[in-house]
N, C-alpha and C positions, 0 to 999 in steps of 0.2 A: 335045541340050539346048542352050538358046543362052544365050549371054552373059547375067550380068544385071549392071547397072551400081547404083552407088553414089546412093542418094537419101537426103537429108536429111530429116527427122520435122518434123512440123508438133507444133502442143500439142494435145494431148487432153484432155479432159474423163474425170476414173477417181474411184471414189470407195474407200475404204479401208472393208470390210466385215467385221462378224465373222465370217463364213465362204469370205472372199476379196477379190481387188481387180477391181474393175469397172472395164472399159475403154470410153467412148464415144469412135466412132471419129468421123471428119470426116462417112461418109458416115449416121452414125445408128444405125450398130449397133453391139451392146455384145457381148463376153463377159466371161467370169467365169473369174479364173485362182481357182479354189479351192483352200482348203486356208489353214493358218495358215504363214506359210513360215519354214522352217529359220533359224536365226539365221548367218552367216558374217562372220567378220575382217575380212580384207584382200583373198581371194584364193578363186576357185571355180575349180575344171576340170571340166570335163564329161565324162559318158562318151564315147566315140566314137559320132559321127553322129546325136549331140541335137540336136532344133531348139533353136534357141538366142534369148530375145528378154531385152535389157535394158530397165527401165521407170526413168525417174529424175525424181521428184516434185519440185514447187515448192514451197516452206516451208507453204504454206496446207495442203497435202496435196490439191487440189482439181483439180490440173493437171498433166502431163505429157508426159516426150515418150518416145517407146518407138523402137525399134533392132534392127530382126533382124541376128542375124550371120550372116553366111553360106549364107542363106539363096539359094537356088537353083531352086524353082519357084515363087514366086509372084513373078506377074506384076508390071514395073514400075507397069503403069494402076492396077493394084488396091491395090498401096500409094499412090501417087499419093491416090488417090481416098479412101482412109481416115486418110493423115496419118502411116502408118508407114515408118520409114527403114529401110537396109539399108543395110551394108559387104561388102563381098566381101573376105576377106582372104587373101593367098597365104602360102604356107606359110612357116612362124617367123615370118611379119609381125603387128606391133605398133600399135596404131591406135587412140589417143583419141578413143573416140566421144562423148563428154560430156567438160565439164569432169569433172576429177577422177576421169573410170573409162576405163578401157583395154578392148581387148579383144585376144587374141593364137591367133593359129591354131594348134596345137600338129600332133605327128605325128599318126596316127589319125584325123586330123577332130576332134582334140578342141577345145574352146577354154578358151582359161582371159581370166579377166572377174577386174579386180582393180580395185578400189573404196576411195575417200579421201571419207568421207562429210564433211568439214568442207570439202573443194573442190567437191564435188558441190552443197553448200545445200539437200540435199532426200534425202528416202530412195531410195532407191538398190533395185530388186529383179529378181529373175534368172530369167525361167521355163524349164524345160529338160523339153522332152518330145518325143516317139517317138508311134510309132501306138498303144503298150500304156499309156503311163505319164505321169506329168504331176509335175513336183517345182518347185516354190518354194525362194526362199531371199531373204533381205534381209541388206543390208550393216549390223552395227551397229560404232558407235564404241568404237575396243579400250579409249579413255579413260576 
């Protein structure tokens, strides 16, 4: 497997749906993270070996920018090319990938995404799936 290096997220086009949130990527295509997602605090970990993507919206709700973590086979051209970023992060490291949300590698593969929606300026969501399974979650204000 070869290296893959750290890219910055351009903004996307996503729209908030009653049955999910839509992602239009740079290069025109969309998917659909379905599902109403789980409400969380401050703080999510994941199981070991989730893919892991963070979405964090503009006040309009009309815009954002999205973030794999650790993600490991997709190609740097192909995020390039769609506008999505990627951190690689080594083990127990720590790494503000948006204002106001972190992301930290845990043992296991796990990652744990801890989220400050008032420095964020925008909702904040977490999709975490495997080849079986697909889970949401959105950051809300403990306030």
């Amino acid at each position: 497997m070869s290296a893959r290096t750290t890219i910055a997220p351009e903004t996307l086009s996503i729209s908030l749906l009653d049955y999910g949130i839509q992602v239009t990527y740079l290069d025109d295509k969309t998917t659909v993270y379905r599902g109403v997602p789980e409400t969380v605090e401050s703080a999510l970990t994941t199981s070991p070996g989730k893919a892991t993507h963070v979405l964090v919206c503009d006040p309009t709700e009309t815009e954002g920018v999205m973030m794999y973590i650790n993600d490991r086979t997709t190609h740097d051209d192909v995020l390039r090319a769609t506008g999505v970023g990627r951190v690689v992060l080594a083990p127990e490291e720590t790494n503000q990938i948006f204002p106001g949300v972190t992301a930290t590698r845990l043992e296991g593969q796990r990652t744990r995404i801890e989220a400050d929606i008032e420095t964020a300026r925008g909702r904040v969501f977490v999709f975490v799936e495997d080849d079986w399974t697909e889970e949401s979650y959105e950051f809300v204000d403990t306030d």
